[in-house]
C-alpha positions in Angstrom: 5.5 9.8 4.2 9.1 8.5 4.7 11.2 11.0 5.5 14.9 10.7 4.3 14.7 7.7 2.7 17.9 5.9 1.6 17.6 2.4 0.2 18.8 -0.3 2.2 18.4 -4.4 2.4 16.2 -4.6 5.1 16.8 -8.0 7.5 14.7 -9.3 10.2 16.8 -8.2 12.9 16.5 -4.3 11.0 12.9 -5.0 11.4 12.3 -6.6 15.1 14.8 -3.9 16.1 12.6 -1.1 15.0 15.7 0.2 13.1 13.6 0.5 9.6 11.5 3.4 9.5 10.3 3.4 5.9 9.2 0.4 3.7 8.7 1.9 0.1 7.4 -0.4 -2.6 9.1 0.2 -5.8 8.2 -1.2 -9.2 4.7 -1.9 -10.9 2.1 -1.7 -8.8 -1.3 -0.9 -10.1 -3.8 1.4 -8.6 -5.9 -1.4 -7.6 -3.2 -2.9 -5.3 -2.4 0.0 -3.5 -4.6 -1.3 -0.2 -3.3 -4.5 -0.1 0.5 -3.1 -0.2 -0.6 -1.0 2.4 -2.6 -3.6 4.5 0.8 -5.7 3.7 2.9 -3.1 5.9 4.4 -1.1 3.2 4.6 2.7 4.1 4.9 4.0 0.2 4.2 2.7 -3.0 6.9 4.5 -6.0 6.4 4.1 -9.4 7.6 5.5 -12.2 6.4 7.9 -14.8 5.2 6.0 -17.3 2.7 4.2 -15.0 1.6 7.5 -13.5 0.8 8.7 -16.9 -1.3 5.5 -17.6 -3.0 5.7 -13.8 -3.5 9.4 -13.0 -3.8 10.5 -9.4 -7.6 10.2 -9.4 -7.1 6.4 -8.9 -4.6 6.2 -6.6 -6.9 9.0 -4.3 -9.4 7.0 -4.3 -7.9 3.8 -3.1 -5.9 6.1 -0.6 -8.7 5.1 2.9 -6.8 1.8 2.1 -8.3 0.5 5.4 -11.8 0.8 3.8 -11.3 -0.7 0.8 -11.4 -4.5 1.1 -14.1 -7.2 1.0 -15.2 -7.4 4.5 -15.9 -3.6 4.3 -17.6 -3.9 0.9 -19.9 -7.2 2.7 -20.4 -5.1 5.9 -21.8 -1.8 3.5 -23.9 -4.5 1.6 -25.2 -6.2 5.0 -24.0 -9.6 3.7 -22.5 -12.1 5.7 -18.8 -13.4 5.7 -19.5 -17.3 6.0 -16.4 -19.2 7.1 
């Protein structure tokens, strides 16, 4: 979790200096894209209450192994092969 997080505009000097400690998604973002924000490099996903209400925390626990949840782990699981 971000710890005292104050909203900023984040630049790419913030970011190759290692000056940003927290990248927070904020908006709509659905259950189901939770991994790939995270894969993506965010650190937290906010949303508001209205879309909690409609996705209770059941969803969002189960896409929270966000590492595990993408195709090449399903394929692996399955023993199918990725062809490229």
């Amino acid at each position: 979790m971000c710890s005292s997080f104050s909203p900023k505009v984040v630049t790419a000097n913030d970011l190759i200096g290692g000056d940003v400690v927290c990248l927070r998604a904020k908006g709509h973002v659905i259950a189901d894209q939770y991994a790939m924000a995270r894969r993506s490099g965010f650190d937290e996903i906010e949303i508001d209450n209205a879309l909690a209400a409609r996705q209770p925390e059941a969803q969002w626990v189960y896409r929270a192994n966000w590492r595990d949840h993408d195709y090449q782990t399903l394929l692996r699981a399955k023993n199918l092969s990725i062809v490229s």
